[in-house]
PDB file of N, CA, C and O in Angstrom:
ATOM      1  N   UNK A   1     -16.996 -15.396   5.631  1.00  0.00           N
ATOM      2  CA  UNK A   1     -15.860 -16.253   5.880  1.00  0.00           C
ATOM      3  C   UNK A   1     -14.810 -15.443   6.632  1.00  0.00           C
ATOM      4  O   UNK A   1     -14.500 -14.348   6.165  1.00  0.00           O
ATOM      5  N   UNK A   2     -14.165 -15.927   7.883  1.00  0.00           N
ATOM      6  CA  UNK A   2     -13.245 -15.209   8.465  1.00  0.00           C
ATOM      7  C   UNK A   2     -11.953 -15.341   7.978  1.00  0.00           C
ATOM      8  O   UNK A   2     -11.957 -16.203   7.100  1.00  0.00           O
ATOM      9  N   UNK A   3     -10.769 -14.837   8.167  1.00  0.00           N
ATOM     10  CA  UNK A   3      -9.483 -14.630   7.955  1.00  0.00           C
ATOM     11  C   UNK A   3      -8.604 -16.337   7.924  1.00  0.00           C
ATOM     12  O   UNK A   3      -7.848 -16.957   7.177  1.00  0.00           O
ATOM     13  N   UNK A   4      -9.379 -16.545   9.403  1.00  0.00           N
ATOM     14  CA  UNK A   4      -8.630 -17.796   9.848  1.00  0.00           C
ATOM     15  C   UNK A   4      -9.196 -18.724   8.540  1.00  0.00           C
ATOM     16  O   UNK A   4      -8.203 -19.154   7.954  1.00  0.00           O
ATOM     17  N   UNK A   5     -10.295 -19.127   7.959  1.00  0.00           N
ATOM     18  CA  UNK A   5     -11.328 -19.526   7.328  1.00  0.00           C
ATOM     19  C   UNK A   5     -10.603 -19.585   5.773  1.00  0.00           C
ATOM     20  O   UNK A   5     -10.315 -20.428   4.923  1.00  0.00           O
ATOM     21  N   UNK A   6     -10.529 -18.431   5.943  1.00  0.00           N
ATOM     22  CA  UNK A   6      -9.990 -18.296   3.846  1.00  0.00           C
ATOM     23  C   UNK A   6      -8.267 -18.469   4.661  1.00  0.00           C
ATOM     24  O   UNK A   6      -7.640 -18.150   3.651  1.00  0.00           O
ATOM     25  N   UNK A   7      -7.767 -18.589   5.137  1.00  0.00           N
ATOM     26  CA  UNK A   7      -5.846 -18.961   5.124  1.00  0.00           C
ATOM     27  C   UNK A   7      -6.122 -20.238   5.181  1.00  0.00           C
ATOM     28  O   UNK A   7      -5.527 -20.883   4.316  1.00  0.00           O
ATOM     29  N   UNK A   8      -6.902 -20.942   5.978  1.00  0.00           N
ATOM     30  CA  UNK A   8      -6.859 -22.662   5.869  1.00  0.00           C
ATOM     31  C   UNK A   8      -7.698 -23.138   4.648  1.00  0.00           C
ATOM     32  O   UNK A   8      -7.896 -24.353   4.651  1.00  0.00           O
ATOM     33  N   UNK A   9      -8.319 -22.339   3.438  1.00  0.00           N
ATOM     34  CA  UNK A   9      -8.690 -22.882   2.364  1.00  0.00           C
ATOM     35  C   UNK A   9      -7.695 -22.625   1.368  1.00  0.00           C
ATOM     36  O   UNK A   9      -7.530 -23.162   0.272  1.00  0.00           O
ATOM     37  N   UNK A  10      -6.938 -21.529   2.053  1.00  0.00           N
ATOM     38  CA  UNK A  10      -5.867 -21.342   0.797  1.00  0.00           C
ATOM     39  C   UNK A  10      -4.687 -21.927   0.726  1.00  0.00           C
ATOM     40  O   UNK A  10      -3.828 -21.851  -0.152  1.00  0.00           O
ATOM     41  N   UNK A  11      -4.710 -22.536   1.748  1.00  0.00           N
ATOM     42  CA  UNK A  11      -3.392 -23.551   2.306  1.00  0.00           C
ATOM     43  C   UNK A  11      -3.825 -24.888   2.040  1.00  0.00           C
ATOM     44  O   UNK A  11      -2.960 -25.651   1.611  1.00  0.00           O
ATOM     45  N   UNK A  12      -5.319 -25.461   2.254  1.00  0.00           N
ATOM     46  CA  UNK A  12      -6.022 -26.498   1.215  1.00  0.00           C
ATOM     47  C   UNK A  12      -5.421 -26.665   0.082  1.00  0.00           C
ATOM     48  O   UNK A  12      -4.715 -27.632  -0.206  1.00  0.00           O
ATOM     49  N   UNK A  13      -5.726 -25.535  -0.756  1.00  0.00           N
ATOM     50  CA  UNK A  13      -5.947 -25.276  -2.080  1.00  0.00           C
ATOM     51  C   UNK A  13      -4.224 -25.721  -2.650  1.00  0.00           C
ATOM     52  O   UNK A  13      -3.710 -26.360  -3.567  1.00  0.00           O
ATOM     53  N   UNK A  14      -3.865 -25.050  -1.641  1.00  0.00           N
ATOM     54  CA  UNK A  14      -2.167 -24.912  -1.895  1.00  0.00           C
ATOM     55  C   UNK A  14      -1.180 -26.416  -2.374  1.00  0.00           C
ATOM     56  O   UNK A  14      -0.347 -26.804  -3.192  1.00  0.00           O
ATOM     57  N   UNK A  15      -2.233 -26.991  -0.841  1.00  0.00           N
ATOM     58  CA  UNK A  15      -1.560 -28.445  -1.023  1.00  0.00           C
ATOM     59  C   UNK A  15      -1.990 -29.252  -1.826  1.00  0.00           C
ATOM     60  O   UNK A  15      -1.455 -30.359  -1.893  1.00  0.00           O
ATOM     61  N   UNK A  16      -2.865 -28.983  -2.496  1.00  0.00           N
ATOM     62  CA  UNK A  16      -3.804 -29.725  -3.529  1.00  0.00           C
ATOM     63  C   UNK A  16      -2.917 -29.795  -5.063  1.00  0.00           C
ATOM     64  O   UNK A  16      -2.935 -30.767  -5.819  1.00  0.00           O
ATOM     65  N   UNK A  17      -1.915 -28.102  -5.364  1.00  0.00           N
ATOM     66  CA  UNK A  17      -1.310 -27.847  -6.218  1.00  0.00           C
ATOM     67  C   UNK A  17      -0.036 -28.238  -6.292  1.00  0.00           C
ATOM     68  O   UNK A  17       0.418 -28.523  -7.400  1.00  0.00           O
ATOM     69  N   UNK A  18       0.708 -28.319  -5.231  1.00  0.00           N
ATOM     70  CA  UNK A  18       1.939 -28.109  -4.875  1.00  0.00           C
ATOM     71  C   UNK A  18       2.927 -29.256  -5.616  1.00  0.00           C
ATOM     72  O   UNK A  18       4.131 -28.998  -5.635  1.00  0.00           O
ATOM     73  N   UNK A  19       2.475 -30.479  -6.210  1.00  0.00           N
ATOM     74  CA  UNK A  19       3.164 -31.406  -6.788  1.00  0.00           C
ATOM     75  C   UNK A  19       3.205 -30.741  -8.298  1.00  0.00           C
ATOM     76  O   UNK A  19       3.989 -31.253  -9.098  1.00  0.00           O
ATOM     77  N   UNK A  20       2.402 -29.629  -8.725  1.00  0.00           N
ATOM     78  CA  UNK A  20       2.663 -29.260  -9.770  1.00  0.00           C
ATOM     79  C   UNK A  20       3.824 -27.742  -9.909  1.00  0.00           C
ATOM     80  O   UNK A  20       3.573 -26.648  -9.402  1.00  0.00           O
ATOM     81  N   UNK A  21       4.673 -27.970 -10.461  1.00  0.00           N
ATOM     82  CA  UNK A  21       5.766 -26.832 -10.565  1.00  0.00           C
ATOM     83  C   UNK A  21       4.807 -25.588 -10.834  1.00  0.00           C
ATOM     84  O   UNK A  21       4.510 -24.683 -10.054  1.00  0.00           O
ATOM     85  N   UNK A  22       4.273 -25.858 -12.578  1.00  0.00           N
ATOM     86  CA  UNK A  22       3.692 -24.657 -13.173  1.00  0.00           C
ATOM     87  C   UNK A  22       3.035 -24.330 -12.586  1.00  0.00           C
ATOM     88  O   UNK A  22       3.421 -23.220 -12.219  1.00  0.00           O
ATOM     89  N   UNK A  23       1.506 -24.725 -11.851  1.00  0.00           N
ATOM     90  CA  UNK A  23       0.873 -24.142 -11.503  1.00  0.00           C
ATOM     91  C   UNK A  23       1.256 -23.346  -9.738  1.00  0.00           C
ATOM     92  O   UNK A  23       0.518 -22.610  -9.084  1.00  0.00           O
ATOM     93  N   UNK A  24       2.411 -23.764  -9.449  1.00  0.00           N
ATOM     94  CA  UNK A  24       2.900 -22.841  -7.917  1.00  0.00           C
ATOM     95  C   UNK A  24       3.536 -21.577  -8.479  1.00  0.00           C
ATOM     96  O   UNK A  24       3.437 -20.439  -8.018  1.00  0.00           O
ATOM     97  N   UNK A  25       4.130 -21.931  -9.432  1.00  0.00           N
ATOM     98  CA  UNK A  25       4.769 -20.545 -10.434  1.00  0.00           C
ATOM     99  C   UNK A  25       3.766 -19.423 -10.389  1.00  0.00           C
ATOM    100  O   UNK A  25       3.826 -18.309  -9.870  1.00  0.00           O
ATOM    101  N   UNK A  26       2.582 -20.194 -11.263  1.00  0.00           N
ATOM    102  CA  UNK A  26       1.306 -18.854 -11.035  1.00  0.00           C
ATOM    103  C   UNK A  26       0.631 -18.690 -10.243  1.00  0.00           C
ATOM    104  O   UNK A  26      -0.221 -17.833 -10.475  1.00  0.00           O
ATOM    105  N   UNK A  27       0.587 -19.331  -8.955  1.00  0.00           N
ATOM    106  CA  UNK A  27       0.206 -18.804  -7.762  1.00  0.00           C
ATOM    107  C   UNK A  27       0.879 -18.186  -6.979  1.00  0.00           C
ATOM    108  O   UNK A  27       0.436 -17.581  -6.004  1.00  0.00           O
ATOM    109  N   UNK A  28       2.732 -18.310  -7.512  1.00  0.00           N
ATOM    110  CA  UNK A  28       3.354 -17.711  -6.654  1.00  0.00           C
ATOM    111  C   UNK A  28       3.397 -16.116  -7.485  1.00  0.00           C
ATOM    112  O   UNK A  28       3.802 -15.079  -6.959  1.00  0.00           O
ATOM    113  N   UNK A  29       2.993 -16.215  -8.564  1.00  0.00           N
ATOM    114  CA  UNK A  29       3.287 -14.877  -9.558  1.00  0.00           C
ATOM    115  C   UNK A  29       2.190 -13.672  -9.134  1.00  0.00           C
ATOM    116  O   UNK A  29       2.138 -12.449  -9.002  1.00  0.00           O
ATOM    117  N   UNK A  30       1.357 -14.862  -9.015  1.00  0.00           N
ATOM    118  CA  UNK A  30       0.081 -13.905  -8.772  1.00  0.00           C
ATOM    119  C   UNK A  30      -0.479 -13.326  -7.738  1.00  0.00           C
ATOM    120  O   UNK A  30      -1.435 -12.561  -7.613  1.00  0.00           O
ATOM    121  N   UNK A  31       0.953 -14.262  -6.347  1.00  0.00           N
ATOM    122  CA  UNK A  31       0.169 -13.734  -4.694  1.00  0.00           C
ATOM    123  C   UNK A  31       1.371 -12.411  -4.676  1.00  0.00           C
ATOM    124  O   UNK A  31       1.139 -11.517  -3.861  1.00  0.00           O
ATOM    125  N   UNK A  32       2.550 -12.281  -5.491  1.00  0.00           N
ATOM    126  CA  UNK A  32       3.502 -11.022  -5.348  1.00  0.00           C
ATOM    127  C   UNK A  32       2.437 -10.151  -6.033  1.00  0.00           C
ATOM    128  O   UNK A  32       1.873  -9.435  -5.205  1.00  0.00           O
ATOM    129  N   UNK A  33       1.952  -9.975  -7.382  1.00  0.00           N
ATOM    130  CA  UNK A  33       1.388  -9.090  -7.412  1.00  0.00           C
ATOM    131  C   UNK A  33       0.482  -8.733  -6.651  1.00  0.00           C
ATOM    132  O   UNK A  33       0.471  -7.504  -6.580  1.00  0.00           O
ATOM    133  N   UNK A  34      -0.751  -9.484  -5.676  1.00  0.00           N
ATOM    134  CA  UNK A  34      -1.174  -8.874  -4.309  1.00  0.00           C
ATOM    135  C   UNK A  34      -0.583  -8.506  -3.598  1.00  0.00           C
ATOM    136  O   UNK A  34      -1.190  -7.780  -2.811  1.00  0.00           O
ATOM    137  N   UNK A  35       0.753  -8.665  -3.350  1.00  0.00           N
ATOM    138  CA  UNK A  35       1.363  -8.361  -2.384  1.00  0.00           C
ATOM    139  C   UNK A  35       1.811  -6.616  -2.619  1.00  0.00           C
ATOM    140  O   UNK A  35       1.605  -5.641  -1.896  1.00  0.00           O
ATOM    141  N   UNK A  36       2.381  -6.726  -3.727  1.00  0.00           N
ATOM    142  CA  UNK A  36       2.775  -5.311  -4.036  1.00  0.00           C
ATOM    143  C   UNK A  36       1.442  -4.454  -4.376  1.00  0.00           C
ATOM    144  O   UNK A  36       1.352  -3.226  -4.389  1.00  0.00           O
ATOM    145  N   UNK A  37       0.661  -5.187  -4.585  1.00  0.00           N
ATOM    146  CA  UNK A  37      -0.842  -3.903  -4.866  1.00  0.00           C
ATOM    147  C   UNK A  37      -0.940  -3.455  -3.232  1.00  0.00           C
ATOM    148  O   UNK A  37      -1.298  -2.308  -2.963  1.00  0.00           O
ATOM    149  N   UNK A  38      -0.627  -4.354  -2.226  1.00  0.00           N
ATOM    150  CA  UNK A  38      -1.099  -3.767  -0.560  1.00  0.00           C
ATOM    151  C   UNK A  38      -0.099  -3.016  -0.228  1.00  0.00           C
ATOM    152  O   UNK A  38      -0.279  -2.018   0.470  1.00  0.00           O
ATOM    153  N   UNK A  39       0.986  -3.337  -0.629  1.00  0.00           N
ATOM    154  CA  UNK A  39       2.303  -2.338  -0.630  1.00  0.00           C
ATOM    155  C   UNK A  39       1.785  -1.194  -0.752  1.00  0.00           C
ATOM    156  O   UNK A  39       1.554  -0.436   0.190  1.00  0.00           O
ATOM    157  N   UNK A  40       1.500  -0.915  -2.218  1.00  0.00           N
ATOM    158  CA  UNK A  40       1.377   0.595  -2.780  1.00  0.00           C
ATOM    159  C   UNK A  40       0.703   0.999  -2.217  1.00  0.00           C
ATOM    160  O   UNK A  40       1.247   1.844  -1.507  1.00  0.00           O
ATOM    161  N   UNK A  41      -1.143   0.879  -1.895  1.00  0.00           N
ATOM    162  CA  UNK A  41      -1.958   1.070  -1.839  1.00  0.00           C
ATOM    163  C   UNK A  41      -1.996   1.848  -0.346  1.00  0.00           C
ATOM    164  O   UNK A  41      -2.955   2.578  -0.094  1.00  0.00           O
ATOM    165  N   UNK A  42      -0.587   1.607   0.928  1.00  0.00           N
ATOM    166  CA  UNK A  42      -0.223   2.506   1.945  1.00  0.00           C
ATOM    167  C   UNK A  42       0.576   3.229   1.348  1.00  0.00           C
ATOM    168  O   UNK A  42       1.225   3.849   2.190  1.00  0.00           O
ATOM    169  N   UNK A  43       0.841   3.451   0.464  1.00  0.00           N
ATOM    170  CA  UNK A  43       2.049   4.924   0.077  1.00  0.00           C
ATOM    171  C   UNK A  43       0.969   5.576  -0.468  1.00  0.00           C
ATOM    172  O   UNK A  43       1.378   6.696  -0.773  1.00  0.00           O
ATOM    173  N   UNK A  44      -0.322   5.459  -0.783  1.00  0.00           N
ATOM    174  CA  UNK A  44      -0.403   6.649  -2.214  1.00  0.00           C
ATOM    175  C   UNK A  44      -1.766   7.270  -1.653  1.00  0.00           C
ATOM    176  O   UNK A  44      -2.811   6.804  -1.198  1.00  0.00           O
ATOM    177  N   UNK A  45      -1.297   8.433  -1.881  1.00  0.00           N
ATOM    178  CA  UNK A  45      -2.192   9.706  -1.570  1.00  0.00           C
ATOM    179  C   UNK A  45      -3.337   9.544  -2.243  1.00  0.00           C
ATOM    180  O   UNK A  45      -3.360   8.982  -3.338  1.00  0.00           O
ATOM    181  N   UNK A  46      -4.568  10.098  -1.559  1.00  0.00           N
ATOM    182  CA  UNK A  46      -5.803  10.627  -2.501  1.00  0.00           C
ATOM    183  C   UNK A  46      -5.405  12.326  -3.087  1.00  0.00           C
ATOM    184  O   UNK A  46      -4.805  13.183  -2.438  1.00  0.00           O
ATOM    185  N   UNK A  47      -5.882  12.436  -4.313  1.00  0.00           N
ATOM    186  CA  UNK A  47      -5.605  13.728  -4.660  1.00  0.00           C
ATOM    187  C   UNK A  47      -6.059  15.223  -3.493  1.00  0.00           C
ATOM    188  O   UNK A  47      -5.605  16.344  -3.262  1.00  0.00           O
ATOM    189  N   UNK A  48      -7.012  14.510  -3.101  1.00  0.00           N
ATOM    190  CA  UNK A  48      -7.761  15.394  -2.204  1.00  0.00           C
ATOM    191  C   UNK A  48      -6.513  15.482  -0.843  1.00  0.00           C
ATOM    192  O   UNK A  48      -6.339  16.562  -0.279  1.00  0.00           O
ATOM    193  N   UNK A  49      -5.924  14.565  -0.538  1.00  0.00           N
ATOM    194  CA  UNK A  49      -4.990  15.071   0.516  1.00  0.00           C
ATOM    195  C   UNK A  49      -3.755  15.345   0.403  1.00  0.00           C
ATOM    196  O   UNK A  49      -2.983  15.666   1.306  1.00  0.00           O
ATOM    197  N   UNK A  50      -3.488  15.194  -0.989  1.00  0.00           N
ATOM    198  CA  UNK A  50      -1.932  16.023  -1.729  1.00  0.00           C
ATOM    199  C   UNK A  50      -2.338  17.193  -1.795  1.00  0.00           C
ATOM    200  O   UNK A  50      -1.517  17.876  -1.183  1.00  0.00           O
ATOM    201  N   UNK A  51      -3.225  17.886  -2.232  1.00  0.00           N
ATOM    202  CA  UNK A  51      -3.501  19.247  -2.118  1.00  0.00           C
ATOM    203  C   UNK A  51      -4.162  19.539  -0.933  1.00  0.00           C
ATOM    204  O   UNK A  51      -4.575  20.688  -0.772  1.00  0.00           O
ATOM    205  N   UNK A  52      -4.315  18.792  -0.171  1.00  0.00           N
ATOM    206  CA  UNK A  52      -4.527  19.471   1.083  1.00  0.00           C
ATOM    207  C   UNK A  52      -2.566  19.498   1.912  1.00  0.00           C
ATOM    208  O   UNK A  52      -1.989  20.309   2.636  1.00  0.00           O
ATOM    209  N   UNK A  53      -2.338  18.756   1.563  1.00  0.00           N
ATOM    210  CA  UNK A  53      -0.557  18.477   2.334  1.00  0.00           C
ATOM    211  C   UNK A  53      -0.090  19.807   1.242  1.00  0.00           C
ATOM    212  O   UNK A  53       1.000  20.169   1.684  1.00  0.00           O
ATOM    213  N   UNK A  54      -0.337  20.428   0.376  1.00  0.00           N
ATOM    214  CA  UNK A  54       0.460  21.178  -0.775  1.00  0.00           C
ATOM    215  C   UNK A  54      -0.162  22.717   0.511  1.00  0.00           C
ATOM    216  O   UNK A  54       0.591  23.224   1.342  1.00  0.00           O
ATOM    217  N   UNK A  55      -1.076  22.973   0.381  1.00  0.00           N
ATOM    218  CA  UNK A  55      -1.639  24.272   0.901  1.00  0.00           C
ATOM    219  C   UNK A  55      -1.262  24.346   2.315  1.00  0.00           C
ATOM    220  O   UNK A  55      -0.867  25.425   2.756  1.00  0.00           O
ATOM    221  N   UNK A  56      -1.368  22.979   3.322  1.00  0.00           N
ATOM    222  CA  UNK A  56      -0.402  23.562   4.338  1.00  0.00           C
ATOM    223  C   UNK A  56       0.964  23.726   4.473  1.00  0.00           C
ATOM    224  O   UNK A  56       1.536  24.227   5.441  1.00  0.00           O
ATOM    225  N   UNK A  57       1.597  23.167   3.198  1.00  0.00           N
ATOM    226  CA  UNK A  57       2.934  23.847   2.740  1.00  0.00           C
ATOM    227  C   UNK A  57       3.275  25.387   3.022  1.00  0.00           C
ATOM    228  O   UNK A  57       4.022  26.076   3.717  1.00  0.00           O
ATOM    229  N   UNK A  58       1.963  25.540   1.763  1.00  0.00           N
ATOM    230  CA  UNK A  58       2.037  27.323   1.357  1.00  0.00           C
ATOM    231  C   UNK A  58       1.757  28.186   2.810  1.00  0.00           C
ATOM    232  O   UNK A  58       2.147  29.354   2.820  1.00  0.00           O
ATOM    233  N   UNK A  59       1.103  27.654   4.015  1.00  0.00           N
ATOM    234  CA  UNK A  59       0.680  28.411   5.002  1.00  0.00           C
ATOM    235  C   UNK A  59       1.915  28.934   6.119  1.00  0.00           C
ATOM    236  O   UNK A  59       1.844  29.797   6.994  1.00  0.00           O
ATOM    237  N   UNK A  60       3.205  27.937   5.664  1.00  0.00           N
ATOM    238  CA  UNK A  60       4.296  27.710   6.537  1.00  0.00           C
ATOM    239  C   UNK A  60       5.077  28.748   5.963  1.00  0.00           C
ATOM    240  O   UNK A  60       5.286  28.793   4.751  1.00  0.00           O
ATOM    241  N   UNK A  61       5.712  29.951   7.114  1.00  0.00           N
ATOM    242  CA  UNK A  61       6.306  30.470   6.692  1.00  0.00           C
ATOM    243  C   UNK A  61       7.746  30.201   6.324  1.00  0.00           C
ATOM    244  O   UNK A  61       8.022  29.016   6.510  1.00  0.00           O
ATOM    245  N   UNK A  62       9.024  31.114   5.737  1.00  0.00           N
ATOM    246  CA  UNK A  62       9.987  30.745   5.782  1.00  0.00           C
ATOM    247  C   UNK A  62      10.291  29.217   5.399  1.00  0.00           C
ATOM    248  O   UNK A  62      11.449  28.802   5.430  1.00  0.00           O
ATOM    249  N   UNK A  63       9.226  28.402   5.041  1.00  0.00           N
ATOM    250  CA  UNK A  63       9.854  27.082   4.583  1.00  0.00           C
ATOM    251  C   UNK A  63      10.473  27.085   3.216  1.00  0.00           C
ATOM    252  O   UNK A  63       9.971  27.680   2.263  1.00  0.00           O
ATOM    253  N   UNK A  64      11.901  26.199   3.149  1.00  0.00           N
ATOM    254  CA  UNK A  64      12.716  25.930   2.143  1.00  0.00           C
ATOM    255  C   UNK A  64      13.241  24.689   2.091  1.00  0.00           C
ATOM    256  O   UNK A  64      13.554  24.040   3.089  1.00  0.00           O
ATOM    257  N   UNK A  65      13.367  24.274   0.806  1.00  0.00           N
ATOM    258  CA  UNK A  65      13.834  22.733   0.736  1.00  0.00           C
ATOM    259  C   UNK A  65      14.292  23.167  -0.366  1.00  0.00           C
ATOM    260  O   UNK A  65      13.864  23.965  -1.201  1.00  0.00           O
ATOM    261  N   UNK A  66      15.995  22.027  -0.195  1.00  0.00           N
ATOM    262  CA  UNK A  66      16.770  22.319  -1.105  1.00  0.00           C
ATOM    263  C   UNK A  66      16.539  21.022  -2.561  1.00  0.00           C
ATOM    264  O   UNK A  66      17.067  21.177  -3.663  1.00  0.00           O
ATOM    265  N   UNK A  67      15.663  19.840  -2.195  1.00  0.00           N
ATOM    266  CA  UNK A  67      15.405  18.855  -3.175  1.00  0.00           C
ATOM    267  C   UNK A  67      14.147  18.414  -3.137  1.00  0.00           C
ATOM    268  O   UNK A  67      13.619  18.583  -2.038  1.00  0.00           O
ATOM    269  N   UNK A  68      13.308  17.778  -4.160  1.00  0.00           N
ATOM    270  CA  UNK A  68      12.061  17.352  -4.206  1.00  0.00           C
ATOM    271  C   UNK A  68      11.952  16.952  -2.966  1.00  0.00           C
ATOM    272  O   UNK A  68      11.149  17.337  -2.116  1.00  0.00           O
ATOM    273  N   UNK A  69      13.192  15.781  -2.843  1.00  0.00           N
ATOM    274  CA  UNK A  69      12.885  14.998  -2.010  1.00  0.00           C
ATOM    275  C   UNK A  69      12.439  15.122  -0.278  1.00  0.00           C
ATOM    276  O   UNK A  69      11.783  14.412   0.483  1.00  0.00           O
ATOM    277  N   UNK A  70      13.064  16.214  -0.169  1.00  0.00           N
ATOM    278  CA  UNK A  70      12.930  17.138   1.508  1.00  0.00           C
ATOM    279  C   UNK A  70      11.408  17.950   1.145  1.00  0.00           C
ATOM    280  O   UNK A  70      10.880  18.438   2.145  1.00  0.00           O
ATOM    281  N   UNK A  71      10.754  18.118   0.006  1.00  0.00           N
ATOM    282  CA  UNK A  71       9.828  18.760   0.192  1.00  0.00           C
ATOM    283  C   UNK A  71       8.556  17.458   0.250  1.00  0.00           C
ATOM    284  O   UNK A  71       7.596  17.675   0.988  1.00  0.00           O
ATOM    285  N   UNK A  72       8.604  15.983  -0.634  1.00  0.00           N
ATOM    286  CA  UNK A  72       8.087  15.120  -0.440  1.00  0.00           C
ATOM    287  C   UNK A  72       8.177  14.910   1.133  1.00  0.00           C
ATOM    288  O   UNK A  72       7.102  15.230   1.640  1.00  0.00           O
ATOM    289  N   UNK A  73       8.997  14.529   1.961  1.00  0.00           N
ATOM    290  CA  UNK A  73       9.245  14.053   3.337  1.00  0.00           C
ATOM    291  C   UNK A  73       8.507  15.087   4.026  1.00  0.00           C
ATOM    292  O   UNK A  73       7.459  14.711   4.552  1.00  0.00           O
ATOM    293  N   UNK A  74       8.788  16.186   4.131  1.00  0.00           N
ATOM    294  CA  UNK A  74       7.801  17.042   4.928  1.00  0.00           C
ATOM    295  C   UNK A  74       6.508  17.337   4.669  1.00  0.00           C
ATOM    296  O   UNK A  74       5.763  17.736   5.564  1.00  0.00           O
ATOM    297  N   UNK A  75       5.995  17.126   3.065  1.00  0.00           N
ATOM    298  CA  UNK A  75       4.563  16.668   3.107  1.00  0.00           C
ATOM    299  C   UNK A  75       3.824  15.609   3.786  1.00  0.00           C
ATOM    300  O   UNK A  75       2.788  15.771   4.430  1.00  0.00           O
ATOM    301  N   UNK A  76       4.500  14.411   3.572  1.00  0.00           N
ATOM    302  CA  UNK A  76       4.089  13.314   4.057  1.00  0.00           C
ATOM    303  C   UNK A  76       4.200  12.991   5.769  1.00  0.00           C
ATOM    304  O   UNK A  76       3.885  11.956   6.358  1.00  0.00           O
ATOM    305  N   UNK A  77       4.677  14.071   6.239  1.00  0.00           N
ATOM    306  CA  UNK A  77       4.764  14.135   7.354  1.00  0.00           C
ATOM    307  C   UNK A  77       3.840  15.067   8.253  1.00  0.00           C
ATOM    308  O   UNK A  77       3.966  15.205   9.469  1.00  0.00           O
ATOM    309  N   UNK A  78       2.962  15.638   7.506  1.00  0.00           N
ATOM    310  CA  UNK A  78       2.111  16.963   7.696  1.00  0.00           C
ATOM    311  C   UNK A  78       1.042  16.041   8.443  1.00  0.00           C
ATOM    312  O   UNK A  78       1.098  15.952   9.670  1.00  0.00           O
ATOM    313  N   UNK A  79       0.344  15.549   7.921  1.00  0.00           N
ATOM    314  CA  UNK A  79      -1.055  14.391   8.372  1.00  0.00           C
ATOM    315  C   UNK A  79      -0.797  12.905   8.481  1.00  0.00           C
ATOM    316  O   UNK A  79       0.131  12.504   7.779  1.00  0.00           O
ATOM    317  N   UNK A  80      -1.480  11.928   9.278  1.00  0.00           N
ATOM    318  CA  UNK A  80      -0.747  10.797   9.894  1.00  0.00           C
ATOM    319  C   UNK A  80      -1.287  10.450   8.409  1.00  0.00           C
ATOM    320  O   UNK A  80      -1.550  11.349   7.610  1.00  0.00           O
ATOM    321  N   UNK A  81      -1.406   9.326   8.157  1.00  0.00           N
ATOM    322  CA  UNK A  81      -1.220   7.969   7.121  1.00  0.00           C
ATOM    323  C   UNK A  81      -2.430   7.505   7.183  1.00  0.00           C
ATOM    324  O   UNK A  81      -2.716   6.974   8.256  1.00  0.00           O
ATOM    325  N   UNK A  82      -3.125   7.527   6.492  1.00  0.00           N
ATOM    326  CA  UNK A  82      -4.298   6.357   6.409  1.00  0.00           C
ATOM    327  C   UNK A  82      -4.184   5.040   6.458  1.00  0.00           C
ATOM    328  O   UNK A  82      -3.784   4.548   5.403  1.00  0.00           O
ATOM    329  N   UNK A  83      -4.396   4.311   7.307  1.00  0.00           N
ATOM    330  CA  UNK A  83      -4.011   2.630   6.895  1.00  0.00           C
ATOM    331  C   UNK A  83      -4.930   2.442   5.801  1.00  0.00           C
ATOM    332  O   UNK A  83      -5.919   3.047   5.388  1.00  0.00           O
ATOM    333  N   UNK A  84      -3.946   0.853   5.278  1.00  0.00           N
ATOM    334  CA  UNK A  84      -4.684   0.499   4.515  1.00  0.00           C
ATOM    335  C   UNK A  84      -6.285  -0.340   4.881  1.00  0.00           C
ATOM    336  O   UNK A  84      -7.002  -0.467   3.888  1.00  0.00           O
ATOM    337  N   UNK A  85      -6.707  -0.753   5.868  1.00  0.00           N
ATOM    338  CA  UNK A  85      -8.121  -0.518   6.448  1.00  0.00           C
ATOM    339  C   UNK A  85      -9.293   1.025   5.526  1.00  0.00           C
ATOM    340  O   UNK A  85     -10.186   1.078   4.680  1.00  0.00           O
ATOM    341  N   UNK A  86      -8.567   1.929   6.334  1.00  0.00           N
ATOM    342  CA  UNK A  86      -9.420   2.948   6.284  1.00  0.00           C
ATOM    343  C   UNK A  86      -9.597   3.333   3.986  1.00  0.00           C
ATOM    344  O   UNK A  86     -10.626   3.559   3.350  1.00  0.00           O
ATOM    345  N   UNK A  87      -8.724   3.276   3.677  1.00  0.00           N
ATOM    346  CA  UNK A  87      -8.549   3.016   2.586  1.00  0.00           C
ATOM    347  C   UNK A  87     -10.015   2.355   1.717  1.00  0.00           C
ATOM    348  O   UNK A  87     -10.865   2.906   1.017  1.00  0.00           O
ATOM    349  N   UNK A  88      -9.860   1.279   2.049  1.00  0.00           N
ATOM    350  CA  UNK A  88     -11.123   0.142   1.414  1.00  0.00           C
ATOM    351  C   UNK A  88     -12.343   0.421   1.633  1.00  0.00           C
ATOM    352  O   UNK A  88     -12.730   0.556   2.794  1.00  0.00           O
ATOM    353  N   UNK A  89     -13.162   0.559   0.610  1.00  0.00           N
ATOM    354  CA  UNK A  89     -14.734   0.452   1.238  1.00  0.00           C
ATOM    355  C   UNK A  89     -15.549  -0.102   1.073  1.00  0.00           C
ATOM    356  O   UNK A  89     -16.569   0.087   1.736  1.00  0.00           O
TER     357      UNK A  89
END
């Protein structure tokens, strides 16, 4: 089933519900929590590339950061980002 395929069944589905309050409540409850699982799921490291972003830390000379937070930012800035694509398998 393509993209276009499942949005016009879910927009079916949608209008099928929509005279009912409760049940848009839990479809609307339940498409934020997808929403925020795709959120996260581009912020968060595999362990394997936090310690790889940690050791090219240690290789840099003279580096200093005065808060977590400047040492988070320049990790995450070491290697591009995985989309969330490459992510899924």
């Amino acid at each position: 089933m393509t993209a276009i395929q499942m949005n016009a069944e879910m927009l079916r589905n949608m209008s099928i519900i929509a005279e009912d309050e409760n049940l848009l409540k839990r479809a609307t409850k339940y498409l934020r929590k997808l929403v925020a699982e795709k959120e996260s799921e581009s912020t968060r490291l595999s362990k394997e590339d936090f310690f790889e972003r940690i050791e090219e830390v240690r290789k840099q000379t003279g580096q200093t950061f005065e808060t977590v937070e400047e040492l988070d930012k320049y990790i995450r800035g070491l290697m591009p980002r995985k989309t969330a694509r490459e992510n899924t398998y």
